[in-house]
C-alpha positions in Angstrom: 12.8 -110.9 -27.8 9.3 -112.5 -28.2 7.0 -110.2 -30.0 10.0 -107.4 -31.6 10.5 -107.9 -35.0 14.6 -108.1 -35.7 15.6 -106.9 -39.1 18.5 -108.4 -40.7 20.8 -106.7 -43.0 23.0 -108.0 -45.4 26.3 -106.1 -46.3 25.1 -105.2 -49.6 22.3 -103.1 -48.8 22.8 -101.4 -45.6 22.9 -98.4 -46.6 19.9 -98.1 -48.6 17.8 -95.6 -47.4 14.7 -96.7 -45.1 13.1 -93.2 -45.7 11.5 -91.1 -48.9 12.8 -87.9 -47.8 14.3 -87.2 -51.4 11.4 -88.1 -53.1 8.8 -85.7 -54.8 6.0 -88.4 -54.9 5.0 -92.1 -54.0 6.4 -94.0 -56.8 9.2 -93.9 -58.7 9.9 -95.6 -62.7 12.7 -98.0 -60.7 15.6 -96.3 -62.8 19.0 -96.1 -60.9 19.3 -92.6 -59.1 22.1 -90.9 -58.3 21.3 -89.1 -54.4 24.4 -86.6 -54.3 22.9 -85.3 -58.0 19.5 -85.2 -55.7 20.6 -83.1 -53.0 23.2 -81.2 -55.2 19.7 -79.7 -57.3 17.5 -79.6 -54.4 20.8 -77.3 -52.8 21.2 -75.1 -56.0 18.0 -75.0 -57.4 17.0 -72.2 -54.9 19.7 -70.5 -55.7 19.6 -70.5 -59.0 15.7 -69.0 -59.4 17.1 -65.8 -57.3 20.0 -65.5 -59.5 17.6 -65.3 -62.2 15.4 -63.0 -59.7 18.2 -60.6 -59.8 18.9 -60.5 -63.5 15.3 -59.9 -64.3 15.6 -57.2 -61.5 19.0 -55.4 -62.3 18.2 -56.0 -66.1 16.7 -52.7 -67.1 20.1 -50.9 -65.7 22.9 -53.4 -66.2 23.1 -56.8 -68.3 20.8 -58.9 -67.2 16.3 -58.9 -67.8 13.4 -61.0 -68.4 15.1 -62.9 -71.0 18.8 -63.7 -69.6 17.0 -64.2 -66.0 14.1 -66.7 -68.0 16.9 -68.6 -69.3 18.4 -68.8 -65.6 15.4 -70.1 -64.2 14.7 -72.2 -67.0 17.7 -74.3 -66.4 17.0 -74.4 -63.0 13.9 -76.9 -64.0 16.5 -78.4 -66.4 19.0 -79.5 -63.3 15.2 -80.7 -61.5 14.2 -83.2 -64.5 17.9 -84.3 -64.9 17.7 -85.4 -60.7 14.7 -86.5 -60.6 12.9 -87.0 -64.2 9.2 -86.4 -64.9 7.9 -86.7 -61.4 9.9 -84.5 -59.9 9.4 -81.6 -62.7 5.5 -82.7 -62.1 6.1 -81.7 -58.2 8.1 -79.1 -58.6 5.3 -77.1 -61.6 1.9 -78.1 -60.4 0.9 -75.3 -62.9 0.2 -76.4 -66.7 2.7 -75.1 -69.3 0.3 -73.2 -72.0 -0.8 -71.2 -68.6 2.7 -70.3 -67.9 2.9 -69.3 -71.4 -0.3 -67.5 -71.7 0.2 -65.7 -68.6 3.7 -64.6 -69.4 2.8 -63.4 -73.0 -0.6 -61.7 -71.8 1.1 -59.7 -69.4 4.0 -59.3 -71.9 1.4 -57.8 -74.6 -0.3 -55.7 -71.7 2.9 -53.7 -71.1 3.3 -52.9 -74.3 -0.1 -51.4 -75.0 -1.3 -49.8 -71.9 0.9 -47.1 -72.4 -1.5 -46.5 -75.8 -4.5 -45.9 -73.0 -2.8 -42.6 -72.0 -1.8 -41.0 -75.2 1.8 -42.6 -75.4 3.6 -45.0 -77.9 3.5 -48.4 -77.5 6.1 -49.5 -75.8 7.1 -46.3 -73.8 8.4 -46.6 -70.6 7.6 -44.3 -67.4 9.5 -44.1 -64.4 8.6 -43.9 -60.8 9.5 -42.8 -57.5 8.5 -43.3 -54.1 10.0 -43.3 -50.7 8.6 -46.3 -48.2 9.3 -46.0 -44.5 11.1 -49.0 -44.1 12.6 -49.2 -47.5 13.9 -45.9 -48.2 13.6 -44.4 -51.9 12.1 -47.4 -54.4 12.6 -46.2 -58.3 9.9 -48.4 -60.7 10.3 -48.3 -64.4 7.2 -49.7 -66.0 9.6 -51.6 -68.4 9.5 -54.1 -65.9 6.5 -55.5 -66.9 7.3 -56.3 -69.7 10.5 -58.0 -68.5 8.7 -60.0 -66.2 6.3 -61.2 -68.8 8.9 -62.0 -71.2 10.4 -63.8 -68.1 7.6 -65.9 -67.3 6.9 -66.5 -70.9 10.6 -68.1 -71.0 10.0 -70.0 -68.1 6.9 -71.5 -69.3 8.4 -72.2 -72.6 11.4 -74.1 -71.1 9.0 -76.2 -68.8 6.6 -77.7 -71.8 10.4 -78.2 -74.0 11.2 -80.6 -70.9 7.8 -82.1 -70.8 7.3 -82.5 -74.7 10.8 -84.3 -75.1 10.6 -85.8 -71.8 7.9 -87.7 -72.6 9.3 -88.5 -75.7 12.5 -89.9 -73.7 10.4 -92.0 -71.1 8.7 -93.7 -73.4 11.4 -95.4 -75.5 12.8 -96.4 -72.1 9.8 -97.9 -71.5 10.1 -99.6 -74.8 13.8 -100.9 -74.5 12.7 -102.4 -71.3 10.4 -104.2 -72.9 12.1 -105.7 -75.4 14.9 -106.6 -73.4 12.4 -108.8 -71.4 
């Protein structure tokens, strides 16, 4: 065997991983991980953003809208930072929290008052219908709008929570760790 390499392992770590597939970035704070919790949230977080989908969807009709289905989604980047802390929630939302916010409120306020522009209240809600050739009859109630800004507003709202106290968190590990040195 002149020029291979052998690698030798030792019964306590032969099953440590040899690949990053899990990970969201390079490095890692060297805190223990758990990799079932991993692939448990990389599994249901999916999911969970389409459930929220569908209650901001089915909201105006049944229980559910932009609030119920922010909430949803919201605790879908909850499951994220509790697997895989501030790195993976920096992966997973490459987009700044006040942007999230500001978008979500803007489009929030611009539902409300563009019904004003053509001689209704504020706040009044039209509804559509159209048939599409593939789809069949789609119905559109301009409620939505705001339910999807309210939504996104949530969403964004949840996101900077996690970062503000997250941060917070991190950094008296970081401290602890170095005391206990």
């Amino acid at each position: 065997m002149t020029g291979s390499t052998v690698r030798r392992l030792s019964w306590e770590d032969w099953d440590t991983p040899r690949e990053h597939w899990l990970l969201a970035g390079d490095a890692r704070d060297g805190r223990e991980r758990s990799v079932l919790l991993e692939v448990a949230v990389r599994l249901l977080f999916p999911t969970v953003l389409v459930l929220s989908l569908y209650l901001l969807f089915a909201g105006h009709n049944r229980a559910g809208g932009g609030f119920s289905g922010g909430l949803v989604a919201g605790q879908a980047f909850v499951l994220r930072y509790v697997a895989g802390g501030p790195l993976e929630m920096r992966e997973a939302v490459r987009i700044r929290p006040p942007v999230i916010i500001g978008l979500g409120l803007s489009l929030a306020v611009l539902a409300g008052l563009v019904p004003t522009l053509f001689g209704a209240t504020i706040l009044e809600s039209t509804y559509f219908q159209a048939t599409v050739p593939v789809l069949g009859e789609i119905h559109l109630v301009t409620s939505l709008f705001l339910d999807v800004g309210v939504y996104v507003l949530i969403v964004g709202v949840v996101i900077d929570l996690l970062r503000t106290l997250g941060a917070g968190i991190e950094e008296q590990l970081v401290r602890t760790r170095r005391v206990a040195r």
